[in-house]
Each structure stands twice: as structure tokens, then as C-alpha cells.
C-alpha positions as CSV (number, residue, x, y, z in Angstrom):
1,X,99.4,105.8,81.4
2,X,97.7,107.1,84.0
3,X,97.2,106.7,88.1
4,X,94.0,105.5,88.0
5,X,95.1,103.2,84.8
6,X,97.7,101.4,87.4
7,X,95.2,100.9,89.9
8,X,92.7,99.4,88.1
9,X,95.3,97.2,86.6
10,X,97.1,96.5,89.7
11,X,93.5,95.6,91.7
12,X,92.5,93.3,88.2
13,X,95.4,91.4,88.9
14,X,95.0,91.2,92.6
15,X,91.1,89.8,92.7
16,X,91.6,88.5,88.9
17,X,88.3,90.1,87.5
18,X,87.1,92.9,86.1
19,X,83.9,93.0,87.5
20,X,85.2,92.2,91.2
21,X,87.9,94.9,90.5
22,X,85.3,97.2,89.4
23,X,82.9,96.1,92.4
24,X,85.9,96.7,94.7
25,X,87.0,100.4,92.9
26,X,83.6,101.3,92.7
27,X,83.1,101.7,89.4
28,X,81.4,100.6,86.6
29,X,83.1,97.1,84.8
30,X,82.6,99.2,81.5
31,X,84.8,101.9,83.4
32,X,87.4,99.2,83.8
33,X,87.5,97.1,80.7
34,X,87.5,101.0,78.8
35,X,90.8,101.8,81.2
36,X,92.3,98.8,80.1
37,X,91.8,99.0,76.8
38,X,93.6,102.5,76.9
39,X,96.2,100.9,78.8
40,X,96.9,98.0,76.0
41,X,96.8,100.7,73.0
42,X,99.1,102.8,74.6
43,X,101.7,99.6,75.6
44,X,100.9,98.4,72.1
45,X,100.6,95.0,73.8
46,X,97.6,93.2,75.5
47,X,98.2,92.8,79.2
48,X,95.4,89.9,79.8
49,X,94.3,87.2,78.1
50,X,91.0,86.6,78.6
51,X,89.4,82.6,79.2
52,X,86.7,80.7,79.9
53,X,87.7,80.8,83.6
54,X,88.9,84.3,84.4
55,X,91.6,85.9,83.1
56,X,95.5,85.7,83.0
57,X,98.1,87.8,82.8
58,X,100.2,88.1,80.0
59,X,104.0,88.0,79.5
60,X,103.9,91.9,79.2
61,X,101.2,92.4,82.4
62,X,103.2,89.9,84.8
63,X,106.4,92.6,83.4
64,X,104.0,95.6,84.1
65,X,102.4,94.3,87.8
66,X,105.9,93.4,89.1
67,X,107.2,97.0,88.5
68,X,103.8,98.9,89.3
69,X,102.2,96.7,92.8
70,X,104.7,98.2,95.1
71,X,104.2,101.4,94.3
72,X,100.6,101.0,94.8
């Protein structure tokens, strides 16, 4: 896990979309969905789950965004 990992993540669960997040970070949404699929294998756990609507954060991602959104 990585700085930039966390901030992606972090601004995902802020605006609630990759693409926003990306648009926001300027970078690509490839750039972001890639980070954050590094970021699942390594926590061996998915962090979003993905819906019709958006997305929503997972038991393990609400875990992860308490601990890491202050120190961003």
C-alpha cells in the first residue's frame, strides 16, 4: 500500500466514483480502477462494491477510510 494508493481511495470515497475521482486527481479512470485493484489484492479483500448506481463501500473499505481520511 502505497501514498498515492490511499489517495485515490480516500478521494473515491469522498466524490463516490472512479471517474470523478480520477477527473478530480487528474488521472486516467484506468489509472484508478488499476490502483484499486492493487489495493484489494494486497488487502486480500474488496474494498467497493460496485452497483448499478455508484459504488459502496465495503465492510473492510468503511474499516480502511476511517483510519486513512485523517491522515490525508
Amino acid at each position: 500500500m502505497d501514498y498515492k494508493q490511499m489517495e485515490y481511495f480516500v478521494k473515491i470515497c469522498q466524490v463516490r466514483s472512479f471517474s470523478a475521482a480520477a477527473r478530480e486527481l487528474y488521472v486516467t479512470p484506468q489509472g484508478i480502477s488499476k490502483s484499486m485493484d492493487k489495493l484489494e489484492r494486497e488487502l486480500g479483500a474488496p474494498l467497493f462494491a460496485r452497483t448499478r448506481t455508484g459504488i459502496e463501500l465495503t465492510a473492510m473499505g468503511q474499516e480502511l477510510y476511517k483510519h486513512a481520511q485523517p491522515h490525508l
